[in-house]
C-alpha positions in Angstrom: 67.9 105.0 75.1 64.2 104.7 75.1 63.8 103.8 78.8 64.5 107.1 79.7 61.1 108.5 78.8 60.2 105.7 82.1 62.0 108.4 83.6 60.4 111.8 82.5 64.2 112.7 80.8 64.0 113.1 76.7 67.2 113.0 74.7 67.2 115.9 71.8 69.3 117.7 69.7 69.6 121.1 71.0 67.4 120.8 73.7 65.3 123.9 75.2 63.1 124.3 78.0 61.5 126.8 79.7 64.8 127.6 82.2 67.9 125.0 83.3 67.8 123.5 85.9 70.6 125.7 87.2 68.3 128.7 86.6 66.0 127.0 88.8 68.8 126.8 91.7 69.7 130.4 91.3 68.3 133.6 89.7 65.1 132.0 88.9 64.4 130.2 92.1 61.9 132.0 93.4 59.9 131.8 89.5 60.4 127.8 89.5 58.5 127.6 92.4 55.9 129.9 92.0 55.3 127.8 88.6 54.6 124.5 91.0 52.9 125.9 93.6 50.6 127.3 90.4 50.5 123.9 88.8 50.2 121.8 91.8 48.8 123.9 94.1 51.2 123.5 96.1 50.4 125.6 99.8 53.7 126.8 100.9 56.9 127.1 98.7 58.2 124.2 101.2 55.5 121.9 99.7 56.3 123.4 96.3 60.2 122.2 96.6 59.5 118.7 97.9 56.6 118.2 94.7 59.9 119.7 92.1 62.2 117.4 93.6 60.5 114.3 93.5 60.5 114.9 89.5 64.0 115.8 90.1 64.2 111.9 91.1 63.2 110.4 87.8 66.4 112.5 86.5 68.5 110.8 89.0 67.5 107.6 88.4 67.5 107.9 84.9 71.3 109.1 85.4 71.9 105.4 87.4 70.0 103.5 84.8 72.3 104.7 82.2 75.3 103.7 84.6 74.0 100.3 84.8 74.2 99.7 81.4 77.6 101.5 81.5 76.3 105.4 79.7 76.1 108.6 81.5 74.9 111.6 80.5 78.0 114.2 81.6 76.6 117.8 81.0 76.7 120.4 83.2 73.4 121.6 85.4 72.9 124.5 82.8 72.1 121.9 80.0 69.6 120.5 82.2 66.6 121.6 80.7 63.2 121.9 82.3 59.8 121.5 80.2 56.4 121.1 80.8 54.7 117.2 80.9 51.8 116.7 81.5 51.8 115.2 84.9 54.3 117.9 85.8 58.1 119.1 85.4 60.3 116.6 83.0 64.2 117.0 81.4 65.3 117.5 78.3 68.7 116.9 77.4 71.0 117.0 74.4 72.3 113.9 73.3 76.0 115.3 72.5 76.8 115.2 76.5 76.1 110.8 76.6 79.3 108.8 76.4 80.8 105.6 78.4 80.7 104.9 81.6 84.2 105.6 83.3 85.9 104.7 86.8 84.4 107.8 89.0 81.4 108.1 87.2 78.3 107.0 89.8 80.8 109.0 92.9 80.0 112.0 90.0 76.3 111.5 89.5 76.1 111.5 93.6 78.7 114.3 94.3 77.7 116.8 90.8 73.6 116.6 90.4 72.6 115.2 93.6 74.1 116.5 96.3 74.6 120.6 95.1 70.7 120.1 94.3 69.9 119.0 97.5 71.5 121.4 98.9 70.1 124.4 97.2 67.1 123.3 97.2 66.5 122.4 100.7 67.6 126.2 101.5 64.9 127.6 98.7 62.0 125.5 100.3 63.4 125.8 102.7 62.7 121.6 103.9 64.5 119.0 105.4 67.0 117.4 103.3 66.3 114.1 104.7 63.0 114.4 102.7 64.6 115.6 99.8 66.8 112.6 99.2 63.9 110.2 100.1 62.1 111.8 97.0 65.1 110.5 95.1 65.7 107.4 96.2 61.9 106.0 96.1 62.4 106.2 92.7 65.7 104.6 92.4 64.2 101.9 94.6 61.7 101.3 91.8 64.7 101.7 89.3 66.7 99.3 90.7 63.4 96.8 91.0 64.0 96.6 86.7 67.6 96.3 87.1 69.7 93.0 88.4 72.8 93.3 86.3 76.4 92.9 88.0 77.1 96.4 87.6 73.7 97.4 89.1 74.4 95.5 92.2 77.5 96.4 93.0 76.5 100.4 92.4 74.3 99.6 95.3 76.4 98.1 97.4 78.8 101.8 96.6 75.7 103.8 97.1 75.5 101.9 101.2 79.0 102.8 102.1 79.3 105.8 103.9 83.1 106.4 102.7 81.7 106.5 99.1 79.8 109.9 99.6 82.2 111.7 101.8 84.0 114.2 102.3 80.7 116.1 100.8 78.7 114.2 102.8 79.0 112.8 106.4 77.0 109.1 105.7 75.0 107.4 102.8 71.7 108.9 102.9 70.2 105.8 100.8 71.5 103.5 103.7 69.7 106.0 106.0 66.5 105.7 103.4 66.6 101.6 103.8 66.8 102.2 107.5 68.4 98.4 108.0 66.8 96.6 105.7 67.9 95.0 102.4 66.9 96.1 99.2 64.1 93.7 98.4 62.7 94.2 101.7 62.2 97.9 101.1 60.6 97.3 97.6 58.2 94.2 98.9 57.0 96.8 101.8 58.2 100.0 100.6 58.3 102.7 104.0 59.4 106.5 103.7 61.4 107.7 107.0 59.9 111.1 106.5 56.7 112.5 104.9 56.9 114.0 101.4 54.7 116.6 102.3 52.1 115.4 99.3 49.4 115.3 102.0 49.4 118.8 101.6 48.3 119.4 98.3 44.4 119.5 97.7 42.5 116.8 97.8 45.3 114.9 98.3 45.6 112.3 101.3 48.6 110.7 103.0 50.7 108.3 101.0 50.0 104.5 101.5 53.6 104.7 102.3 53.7 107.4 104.9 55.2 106.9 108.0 52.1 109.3 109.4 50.0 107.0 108.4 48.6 104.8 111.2 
């Protein structure tokens, strides 16, 4: 679908990168983040993680883009493929793994790429993984702004309920991210809970959306 460049995620036949995204979470951790820290300037590998996972957002939200229009792209994290952009990290991905949506699909896309990269990468930064799912969900927020089909509402209605992400996890973490307020209100006057950590990089100030920001 050509959207999904919006999102930083390319759709190719036999798709390459420079590692997977599963390389990235394992045995080449500690090179992944060396490369942003490189490229961003990034001060601490801590910064470093938060800068990779907000580009891990765009793949997310790509993934619940293609949900609302009832698609999913169902590989495994080892045919996640990073490559360079030039603002920074994007996906390639081979086409063969898109099919239909089915039941159980947006519980997968939570429970399969967003919650085992969470929590790897929180433990490489190592960083809060409060801040790591607000990196996601600012651009879902932003996703969902484009989107106001039936099935994209009532995925965010799944995505509020606590039951939905458990056993895995205890409580919604995007329900946490709105912190009581609806949808709309959060993209009229969009408010992080935590910082990013963006201030950190140089020559860079705080977000107009910081909460540190007085």
């Amino acid at each position: 679908m050509e959207k999904l460049d919006l999102f930083q995620v390319h759709l190719r036949p036999n798709a390459t990168g420079f590692m997977t995204l599963s390389e990235g979470m394992e045995n080449r951790s500690l090179e992944l983040i060396a490369k942003v820290r490189q490229e961003s300037g990034a001060p601490t590998e801590a910064v470093a993680t938060s800068v990779f996972m907000r580009r891990f957002g765009f793949f997310m939200s790509a993934q619940l883009y293609l949900l609302a229009h009832q698609q999913v792209w169902a590989g495994p994290l080892d045919e996640i493929h990073l490559t360079d952009a030039e603002y920074g990290i994007a996906f390639e991905l081979d086409g063969k793994w898109m099919r239909q949506r089915q039941e159980g699909d947006l519980e997968m896309v939570l429970k399969e790429y967003g919650w085992p990269v969470v929590e790897q990468f929180r433990k490489i930064g190592p960083v809060s993984k409060l801040i790591l799912w607000e990196n996601i969900w600012g651009y879902v927020i932003w996703m969902y702004g484009m989107e106001d089909s039936a099935q994209a509402q009532q995925d965010l209605q799944d995505l509020l309920a606590d039951s939905f992400w458990q056993p895995e996890m205890r409580k919604s973490h995007f329900k946490q991210f709105l912190d009581g307020h609806s949808l709309e209100q959060s993209q009229a006057e969009y408010k992080r809970v935590t910082c990013c950590l963006y201030k950190e990089l140089p020559e860079t100030d705080k977000c107009p959306y910081c909460p540190l920001r007085k």
